[in-house]
TIVO-2410 file (N, C-alpha, C; in nm, 3 decimals):
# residues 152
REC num residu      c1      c2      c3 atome chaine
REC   1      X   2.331  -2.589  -1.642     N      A
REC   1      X   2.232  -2.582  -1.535    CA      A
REC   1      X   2.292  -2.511  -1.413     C      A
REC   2      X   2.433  -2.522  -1.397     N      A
REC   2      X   2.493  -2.460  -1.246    CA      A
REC   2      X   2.480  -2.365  -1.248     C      A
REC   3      X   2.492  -2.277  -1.449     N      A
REC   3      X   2.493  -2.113  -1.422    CA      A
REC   3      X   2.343  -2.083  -1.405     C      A
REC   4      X   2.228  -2.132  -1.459     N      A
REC   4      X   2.151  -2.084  -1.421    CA      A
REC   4      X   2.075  -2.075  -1.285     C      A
REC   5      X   2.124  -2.174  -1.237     N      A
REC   5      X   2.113  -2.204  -1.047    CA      A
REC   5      X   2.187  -2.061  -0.997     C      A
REC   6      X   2.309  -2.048  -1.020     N      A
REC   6      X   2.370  -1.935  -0.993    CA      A
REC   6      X   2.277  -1.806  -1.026     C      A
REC   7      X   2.288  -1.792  -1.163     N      A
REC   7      X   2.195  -1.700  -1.187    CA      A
REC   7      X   2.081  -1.633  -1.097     C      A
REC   8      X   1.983  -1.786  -1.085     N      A
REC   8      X   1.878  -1.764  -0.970    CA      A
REC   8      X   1.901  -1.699  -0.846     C      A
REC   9      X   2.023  -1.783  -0.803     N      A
REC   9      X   2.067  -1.690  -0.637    CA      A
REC   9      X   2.071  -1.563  -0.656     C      A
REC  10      X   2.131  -1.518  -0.768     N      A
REC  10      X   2.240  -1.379  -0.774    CA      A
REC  10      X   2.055  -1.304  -0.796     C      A
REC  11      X   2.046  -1.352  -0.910     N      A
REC  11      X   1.853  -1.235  -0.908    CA      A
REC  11      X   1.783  -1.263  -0.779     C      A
REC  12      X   1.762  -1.350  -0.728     N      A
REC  12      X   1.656  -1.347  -0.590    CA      A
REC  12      X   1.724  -1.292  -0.499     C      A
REC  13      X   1.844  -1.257  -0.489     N      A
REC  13      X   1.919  -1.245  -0.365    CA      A
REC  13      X   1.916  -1.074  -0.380     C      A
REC  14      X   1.950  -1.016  -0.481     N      A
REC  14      X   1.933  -0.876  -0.557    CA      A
REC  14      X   1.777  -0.822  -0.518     C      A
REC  15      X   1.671  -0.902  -0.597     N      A
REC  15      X   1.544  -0.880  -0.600    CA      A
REC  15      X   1.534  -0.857  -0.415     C      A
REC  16      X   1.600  -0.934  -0.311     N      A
REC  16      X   1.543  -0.938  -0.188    CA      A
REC  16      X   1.566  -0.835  -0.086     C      A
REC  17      X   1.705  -0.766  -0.131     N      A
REC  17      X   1.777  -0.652  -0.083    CA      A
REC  17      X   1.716  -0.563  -0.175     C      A
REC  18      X   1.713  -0.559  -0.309     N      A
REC  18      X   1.685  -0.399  -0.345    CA      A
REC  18      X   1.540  -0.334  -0.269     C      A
REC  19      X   1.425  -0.490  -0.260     N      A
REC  19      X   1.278  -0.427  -0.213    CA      A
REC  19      X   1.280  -0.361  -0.076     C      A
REC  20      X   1.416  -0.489   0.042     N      A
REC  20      X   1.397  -0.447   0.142    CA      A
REC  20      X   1.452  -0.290   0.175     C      A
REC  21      X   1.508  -0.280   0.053     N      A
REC  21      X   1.612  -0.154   0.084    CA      A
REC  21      X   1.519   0.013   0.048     C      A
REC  22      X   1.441  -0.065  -0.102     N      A
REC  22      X   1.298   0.039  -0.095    CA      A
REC  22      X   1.188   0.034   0.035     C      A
REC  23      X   1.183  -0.033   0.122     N      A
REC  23      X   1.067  -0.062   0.177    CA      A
REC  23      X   1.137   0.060   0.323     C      A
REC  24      X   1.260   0.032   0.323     N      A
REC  24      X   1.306   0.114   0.439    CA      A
REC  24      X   1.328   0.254   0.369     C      A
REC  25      X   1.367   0.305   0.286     N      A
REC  25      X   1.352   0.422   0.216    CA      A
REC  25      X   1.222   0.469   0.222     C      A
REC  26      X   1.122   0.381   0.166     N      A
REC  26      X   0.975   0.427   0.128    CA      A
REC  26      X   0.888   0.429   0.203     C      A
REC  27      X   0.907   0.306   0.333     N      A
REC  27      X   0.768   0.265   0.351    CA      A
REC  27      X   0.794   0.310   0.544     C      A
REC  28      X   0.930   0.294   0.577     N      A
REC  28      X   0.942   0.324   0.698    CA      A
REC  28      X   0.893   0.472   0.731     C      A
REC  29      X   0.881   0.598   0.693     N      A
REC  29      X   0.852   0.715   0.719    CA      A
REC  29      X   0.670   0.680   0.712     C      A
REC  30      X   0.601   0.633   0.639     N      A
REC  30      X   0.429   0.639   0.649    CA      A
REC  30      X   0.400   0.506   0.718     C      A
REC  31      X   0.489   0.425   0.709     N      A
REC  31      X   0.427   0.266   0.787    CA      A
REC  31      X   0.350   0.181   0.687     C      A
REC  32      X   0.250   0.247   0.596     N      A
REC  32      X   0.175   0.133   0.545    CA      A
REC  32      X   0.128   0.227   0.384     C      A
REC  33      X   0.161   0.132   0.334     N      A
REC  33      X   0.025   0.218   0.174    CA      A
REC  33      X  -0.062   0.100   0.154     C      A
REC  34      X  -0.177   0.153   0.127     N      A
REC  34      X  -0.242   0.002   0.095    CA      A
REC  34      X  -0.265   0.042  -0.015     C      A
REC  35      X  -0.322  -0.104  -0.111     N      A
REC  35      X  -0.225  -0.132  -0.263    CA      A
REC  35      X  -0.383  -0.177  -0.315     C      A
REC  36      X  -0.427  -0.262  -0.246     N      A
REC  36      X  -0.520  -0.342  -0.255    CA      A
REC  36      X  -0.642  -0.356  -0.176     C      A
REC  37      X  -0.740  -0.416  -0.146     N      A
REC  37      X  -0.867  -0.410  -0.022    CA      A
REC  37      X  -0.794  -0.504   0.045     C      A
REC  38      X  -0.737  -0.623   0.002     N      A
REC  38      X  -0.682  -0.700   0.092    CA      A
REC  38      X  -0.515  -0.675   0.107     C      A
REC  39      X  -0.465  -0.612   0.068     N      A
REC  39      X  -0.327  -0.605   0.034    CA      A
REC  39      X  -0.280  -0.485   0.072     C      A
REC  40      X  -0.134  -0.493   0.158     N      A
REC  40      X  -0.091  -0.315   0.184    CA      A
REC  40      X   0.048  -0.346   0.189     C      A
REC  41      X   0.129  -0.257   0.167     N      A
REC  41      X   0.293  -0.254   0.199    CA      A
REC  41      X   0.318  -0.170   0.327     C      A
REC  42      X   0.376  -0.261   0.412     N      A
REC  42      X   0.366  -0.208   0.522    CA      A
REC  42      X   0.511  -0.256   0.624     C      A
REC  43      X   0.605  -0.141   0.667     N      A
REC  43      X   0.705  -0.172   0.699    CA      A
REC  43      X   0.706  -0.192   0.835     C      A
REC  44      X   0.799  -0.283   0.874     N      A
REC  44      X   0.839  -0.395   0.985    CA      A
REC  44      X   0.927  -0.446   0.990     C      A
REC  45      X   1.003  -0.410   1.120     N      A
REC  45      X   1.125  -0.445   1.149    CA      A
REC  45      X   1.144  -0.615   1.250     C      A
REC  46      X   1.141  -0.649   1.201     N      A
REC  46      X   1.096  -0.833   1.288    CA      A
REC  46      X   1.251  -0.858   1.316     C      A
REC  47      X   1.235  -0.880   1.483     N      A
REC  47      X   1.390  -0.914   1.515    CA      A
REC  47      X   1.372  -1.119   1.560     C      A
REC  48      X   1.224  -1.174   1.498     N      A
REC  48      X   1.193  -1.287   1.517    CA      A
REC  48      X   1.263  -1.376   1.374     C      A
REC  49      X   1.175  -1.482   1.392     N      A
REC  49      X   1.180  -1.588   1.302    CA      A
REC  49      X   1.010  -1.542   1.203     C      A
REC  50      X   0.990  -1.660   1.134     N      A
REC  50      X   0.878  -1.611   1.005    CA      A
REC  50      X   0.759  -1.570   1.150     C      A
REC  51      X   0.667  -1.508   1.073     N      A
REC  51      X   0.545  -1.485   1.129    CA      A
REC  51      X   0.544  -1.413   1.273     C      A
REC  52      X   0.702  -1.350   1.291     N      A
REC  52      X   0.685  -1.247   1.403    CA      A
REC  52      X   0.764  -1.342   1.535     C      A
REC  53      X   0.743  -1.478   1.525     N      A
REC  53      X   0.741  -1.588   1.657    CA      A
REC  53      X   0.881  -1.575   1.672     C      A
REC  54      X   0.913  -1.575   1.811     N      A
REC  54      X   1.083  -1.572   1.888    CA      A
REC  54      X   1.152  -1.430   1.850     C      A
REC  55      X   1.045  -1.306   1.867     N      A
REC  55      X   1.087  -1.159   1.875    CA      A
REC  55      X   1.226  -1.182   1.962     C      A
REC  56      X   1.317  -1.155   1.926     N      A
REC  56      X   1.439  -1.052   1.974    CA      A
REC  56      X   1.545  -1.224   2.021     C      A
REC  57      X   1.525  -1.303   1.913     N      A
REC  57      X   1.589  -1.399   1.933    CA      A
REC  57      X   1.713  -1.416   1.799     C      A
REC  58      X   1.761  -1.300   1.774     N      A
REC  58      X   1.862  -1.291   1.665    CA      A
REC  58      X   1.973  -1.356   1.660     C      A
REC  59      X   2.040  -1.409   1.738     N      A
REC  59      X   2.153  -1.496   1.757    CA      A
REC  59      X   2.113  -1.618   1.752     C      A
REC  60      X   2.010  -1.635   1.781     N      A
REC  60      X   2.006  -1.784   1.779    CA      A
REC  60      X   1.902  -1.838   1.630     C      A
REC  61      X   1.873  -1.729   1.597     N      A
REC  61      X   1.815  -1.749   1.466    CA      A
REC  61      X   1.915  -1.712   1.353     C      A
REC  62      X   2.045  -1.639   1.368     N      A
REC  62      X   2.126  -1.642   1.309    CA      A
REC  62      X   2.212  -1.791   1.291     C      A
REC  63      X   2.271  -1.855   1.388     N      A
REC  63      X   2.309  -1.963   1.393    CA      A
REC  63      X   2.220  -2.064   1.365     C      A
REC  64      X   2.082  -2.096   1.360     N      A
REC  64      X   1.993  -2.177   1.312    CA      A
REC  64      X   1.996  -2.160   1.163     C      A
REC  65      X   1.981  -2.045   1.117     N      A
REC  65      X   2.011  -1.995   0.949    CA      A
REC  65      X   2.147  -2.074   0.913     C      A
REC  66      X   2.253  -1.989   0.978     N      A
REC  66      X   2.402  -2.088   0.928    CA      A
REC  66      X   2.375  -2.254   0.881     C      A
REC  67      X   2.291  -2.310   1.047     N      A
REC  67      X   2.311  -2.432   1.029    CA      A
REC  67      X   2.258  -2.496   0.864     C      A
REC  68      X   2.101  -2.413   0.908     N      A
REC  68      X   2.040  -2.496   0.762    CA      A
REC  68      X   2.053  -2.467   0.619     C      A
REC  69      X   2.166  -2.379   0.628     N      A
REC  69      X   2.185  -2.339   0.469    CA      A
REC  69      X   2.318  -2.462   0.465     C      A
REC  70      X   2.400  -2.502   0.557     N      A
REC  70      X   2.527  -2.587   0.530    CA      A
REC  70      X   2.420  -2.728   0.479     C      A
REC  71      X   2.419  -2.752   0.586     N      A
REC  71      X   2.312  -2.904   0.588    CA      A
REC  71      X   2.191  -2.901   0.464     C      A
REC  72      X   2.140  -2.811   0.419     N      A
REC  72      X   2.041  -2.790   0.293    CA      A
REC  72      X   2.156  -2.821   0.174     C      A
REC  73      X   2.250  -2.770   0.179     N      A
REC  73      X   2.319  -2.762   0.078    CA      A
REC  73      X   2.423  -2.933   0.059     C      A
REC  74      X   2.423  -2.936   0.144     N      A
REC  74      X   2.490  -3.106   0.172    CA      A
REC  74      X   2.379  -3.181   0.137     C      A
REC  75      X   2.231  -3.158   0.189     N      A
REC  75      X   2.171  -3.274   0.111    CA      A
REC  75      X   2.126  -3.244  -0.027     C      A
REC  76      X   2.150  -3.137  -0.073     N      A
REC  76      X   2.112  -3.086  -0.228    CA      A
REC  76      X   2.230  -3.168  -0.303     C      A
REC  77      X   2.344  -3.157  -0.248     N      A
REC  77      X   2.458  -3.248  -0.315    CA      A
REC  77      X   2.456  -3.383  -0.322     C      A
REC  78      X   2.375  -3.427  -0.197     N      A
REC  78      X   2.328  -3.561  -0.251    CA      A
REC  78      X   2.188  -3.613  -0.335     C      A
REC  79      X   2.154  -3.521  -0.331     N      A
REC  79      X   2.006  -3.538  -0.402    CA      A
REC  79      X   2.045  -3.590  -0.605     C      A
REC  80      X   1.909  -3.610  -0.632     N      A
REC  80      X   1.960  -3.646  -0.790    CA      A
REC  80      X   1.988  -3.528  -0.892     C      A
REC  81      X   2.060  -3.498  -0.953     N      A
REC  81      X   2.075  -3.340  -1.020    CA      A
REC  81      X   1.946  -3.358  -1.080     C      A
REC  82      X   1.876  -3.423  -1.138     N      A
REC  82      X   1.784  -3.399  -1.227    CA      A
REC  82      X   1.650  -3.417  -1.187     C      A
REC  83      X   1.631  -3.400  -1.025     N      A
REC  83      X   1.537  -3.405  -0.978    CA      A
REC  83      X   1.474  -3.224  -0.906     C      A
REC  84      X   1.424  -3.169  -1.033     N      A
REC  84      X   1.414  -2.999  -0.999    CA      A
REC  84      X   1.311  -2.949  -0.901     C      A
REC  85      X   1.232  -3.039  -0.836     N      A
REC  85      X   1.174  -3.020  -0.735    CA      A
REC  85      X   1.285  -3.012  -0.626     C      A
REC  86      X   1.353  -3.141  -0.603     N      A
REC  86      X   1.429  -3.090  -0.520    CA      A
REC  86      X   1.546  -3.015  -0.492     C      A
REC  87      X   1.616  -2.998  -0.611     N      A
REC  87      X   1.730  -2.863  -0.646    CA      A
REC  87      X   1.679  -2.747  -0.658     C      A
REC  88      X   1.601  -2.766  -0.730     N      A
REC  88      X   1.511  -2.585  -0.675    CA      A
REC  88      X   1.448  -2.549  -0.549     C      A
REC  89      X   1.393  -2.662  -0.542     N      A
REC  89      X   1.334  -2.621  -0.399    CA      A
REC  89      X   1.437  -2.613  -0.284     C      A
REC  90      X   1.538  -2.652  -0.275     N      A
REC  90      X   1.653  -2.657  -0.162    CA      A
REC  90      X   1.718  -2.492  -0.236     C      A
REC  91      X   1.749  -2.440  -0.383     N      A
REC  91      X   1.851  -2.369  -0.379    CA      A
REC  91      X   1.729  -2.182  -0.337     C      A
REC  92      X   1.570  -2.228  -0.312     N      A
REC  92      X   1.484  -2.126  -0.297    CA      A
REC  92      X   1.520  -2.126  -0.137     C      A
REC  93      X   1.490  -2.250  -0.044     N      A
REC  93      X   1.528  -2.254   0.075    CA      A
REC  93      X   1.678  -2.146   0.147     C      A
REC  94      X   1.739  -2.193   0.048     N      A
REC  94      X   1.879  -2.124   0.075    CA      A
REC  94      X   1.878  -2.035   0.045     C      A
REC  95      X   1.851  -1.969  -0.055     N      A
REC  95      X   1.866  -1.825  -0.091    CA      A
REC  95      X   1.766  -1.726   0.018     C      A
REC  96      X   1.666  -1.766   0.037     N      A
REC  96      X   1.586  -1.703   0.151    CA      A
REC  96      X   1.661  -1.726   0.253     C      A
REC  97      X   1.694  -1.796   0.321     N      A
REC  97      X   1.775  -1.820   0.396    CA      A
REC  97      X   1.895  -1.696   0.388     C      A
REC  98      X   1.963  -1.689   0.299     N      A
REC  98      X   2.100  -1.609   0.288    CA      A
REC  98      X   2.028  -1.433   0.309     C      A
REC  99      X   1.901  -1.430   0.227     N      A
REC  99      X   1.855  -1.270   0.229    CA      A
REC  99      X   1.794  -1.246   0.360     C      A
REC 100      X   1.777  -1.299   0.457     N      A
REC 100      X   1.718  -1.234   0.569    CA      A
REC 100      X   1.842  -1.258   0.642     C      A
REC 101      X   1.944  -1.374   0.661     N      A
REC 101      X   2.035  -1.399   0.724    CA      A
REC 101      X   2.143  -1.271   0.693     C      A
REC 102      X   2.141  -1.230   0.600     N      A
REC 102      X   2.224  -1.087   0.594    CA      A
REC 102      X   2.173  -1.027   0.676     C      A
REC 103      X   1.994  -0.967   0.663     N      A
REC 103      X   1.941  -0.823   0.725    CA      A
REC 103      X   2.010  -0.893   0.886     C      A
REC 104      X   2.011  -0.983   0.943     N      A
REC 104      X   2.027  -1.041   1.126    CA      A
REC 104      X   2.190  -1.013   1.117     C      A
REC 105      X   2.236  -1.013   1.036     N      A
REC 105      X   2.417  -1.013   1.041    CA      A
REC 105      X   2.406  -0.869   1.027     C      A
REC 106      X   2.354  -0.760   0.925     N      A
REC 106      X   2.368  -0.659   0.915    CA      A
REC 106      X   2.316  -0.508   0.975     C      A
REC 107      X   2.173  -0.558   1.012     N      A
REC 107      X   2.101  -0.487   1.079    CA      A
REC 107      X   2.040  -0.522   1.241     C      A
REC 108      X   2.001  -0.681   1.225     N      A
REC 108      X   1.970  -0.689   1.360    CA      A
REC 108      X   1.833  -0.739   1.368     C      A
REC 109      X   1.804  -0.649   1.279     N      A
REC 109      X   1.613  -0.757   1.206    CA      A
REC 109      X   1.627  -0.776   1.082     C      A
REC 110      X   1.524  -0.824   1.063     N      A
REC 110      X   1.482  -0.841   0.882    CA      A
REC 110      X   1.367  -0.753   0.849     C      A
REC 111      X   1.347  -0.694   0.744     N      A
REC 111      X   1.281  -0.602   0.720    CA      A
REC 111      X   1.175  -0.699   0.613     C      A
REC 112      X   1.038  -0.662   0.654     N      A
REC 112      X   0.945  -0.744   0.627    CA      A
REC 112      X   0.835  -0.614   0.579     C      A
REC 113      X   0.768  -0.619   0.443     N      A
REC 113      X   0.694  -0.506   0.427    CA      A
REC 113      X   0.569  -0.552   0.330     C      A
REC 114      X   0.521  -0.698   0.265     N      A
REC 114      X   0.451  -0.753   0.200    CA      A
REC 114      X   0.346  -0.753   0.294     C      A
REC 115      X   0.239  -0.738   0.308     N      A
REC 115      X   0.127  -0.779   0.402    CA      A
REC 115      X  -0.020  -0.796   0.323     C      A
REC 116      X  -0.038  -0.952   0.349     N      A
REC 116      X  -0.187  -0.982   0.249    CA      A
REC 116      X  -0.250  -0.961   0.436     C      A
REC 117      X  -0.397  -0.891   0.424     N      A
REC 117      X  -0.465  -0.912   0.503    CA      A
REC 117      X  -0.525  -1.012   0.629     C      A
REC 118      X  -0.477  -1.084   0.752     N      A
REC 118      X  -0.525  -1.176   0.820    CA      A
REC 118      X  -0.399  -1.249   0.766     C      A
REC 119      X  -0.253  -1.220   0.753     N      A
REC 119      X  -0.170  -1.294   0.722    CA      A
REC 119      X  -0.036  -1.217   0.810     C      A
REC 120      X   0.021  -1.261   0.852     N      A
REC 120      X   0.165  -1.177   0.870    CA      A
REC 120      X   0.250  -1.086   0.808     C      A
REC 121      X   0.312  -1.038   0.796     N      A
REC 121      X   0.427  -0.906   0.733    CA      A
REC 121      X   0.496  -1.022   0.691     C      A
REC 122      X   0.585  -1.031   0.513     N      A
REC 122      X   0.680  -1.094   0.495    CA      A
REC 122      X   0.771  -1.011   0.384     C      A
REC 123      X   0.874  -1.091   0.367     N      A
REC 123      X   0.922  -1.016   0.212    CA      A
REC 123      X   0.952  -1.145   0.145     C      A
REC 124      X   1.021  -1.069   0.022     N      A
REC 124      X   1.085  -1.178  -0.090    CA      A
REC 124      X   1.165  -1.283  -0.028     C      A
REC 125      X   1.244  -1.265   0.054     N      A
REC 125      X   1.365  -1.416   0.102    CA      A
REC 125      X   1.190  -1.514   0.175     C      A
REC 126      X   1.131  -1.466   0.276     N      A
REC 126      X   1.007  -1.576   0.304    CA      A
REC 126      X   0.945  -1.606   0.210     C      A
REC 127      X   0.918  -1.559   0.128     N      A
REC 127      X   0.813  -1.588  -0.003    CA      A
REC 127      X   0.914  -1.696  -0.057     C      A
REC 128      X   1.079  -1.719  -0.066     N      A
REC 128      X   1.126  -1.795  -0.144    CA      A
REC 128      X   1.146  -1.930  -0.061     C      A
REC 129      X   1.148  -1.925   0.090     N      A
REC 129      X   1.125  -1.976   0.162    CA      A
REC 129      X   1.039  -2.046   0.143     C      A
REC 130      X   0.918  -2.024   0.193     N      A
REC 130      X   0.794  -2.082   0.154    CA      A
REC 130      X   0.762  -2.217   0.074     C      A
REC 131      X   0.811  -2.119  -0.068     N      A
REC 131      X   0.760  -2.203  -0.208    CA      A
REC 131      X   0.900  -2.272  -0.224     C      A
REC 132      X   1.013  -2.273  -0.146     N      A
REC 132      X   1.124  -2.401  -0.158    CA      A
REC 132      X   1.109  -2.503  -0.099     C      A
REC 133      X   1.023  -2.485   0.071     N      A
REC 133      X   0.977  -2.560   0.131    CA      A
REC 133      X   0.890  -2.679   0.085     C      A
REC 134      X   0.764  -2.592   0.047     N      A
REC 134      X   0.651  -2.668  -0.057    CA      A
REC 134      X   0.731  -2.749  -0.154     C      A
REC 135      X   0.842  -2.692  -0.241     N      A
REC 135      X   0.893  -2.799  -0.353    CA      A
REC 135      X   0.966  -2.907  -0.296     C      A
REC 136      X   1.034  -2.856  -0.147     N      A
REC 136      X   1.113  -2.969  -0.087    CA      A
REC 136      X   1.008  -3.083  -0.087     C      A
REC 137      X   0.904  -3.044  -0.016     N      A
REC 137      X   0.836  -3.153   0.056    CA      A
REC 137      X   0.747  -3.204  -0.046     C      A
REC 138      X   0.719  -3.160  -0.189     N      A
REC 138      X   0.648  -3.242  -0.303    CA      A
REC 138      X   0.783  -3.355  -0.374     C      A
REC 139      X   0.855  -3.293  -0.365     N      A
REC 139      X   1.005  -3.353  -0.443    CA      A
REC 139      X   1.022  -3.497  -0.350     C      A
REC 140      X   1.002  -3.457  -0.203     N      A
REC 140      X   1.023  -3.630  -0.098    CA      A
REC 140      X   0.948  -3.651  -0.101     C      A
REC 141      X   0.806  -3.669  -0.115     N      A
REC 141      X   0.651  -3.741  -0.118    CA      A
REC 141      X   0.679  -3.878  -0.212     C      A
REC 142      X   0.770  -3.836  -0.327     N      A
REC 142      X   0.760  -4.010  -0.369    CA      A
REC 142      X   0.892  -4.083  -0.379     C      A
REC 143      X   0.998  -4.085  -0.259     N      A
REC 143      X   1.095  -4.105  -0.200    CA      A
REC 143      X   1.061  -4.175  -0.091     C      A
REC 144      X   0.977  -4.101  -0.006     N      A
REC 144      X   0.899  -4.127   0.082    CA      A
REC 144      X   0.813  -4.243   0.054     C      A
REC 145      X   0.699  -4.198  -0.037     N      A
REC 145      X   0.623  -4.329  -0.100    CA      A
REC 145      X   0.636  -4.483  -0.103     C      A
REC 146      X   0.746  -4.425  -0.149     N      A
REC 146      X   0.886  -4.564  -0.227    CA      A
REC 146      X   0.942  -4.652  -0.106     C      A
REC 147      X   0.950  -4.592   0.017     N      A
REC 147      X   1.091  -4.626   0.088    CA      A
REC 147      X   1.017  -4.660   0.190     C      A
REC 148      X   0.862  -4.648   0.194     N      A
REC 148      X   0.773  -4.724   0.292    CA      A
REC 148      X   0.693  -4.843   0.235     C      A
REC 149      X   0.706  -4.849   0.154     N      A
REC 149      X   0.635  -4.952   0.054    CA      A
REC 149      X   0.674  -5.069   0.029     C      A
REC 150      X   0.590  -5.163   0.137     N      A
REC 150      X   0.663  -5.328   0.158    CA      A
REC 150      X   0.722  -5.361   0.005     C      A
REC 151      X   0.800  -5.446   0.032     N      A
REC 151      X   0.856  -5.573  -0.069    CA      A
REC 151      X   0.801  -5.661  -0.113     C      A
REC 152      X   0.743  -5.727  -0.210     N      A
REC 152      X   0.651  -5.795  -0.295    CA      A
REC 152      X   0.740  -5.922  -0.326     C      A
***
């Protein structure tokens, strides 16, 4: 199971740099192709956090990244191994975490070029974000459940 956890990082982390790395090749010279009626690829340089919010706050969203990939990963070590909501969902957290936390160490923004219509600019590390989040918080719902639930 560790190699394929590994595995996962090493492809999502690949998958998150090669798009952002096409999106600045491809998409930075026209700005936008649209793909879809609701859907366009459209490049963006976000020196914020998700959804654009705390523009030109890179240091401190760098060190917020550090923090929660240590502390994600400390409570993934305590979590149950065989509970894959929450090992996946913490090692999706982190890995998104690590692919935009490069573009802020390396570039200065994160390069964001996914755009569904009436939604924000994102890429692959938010998308893994996202859906690690969602598994975090289905994985504690019956932890949670449990640990509020008088004594009989």
């Amino acid at each position: 199971m560790r190699a394929l956890r590994a595995a996962a990082v090493i492809l999502l982390l690949v998958v998150d740099r090669a798009t952002k790395l096409w999106a600045g090749a491809t998409l930075e010279a026209v700005g936008t192709i649209p793909v879809l009626p609701f859907f366009d690829l459209t490049y963006v340089e976000n020196t914020g956090a998700a959804f654009g919010m705390g523009r030109g706050a890179g240091r401190l969203l760098t060190v917020v990244s550090i923090v929660l990939i240590v502390v994600l990963e400390r409570m993934r070590r305590r979590w149950p191994k065989d509970d894959a909501w929450l090992q996946w969902g913490a090692l999706l957290v982190t890995t998104g975490a690590l692919g935009n936390l490069y573009d802020r160490l390396t570039r200065g923004f994160v390069v964001d070029f996914l755009h569904i219509h009436y939604w924000p600019v994102f890429n692959v590390a938010d998308s893994c974000i996202t859906i690690g989040a969602v598994m975090l918080a289905w994985g504690m719902k019956d932890d949670r459940a449990s640990a509020i639930r008088p004594c009989s």
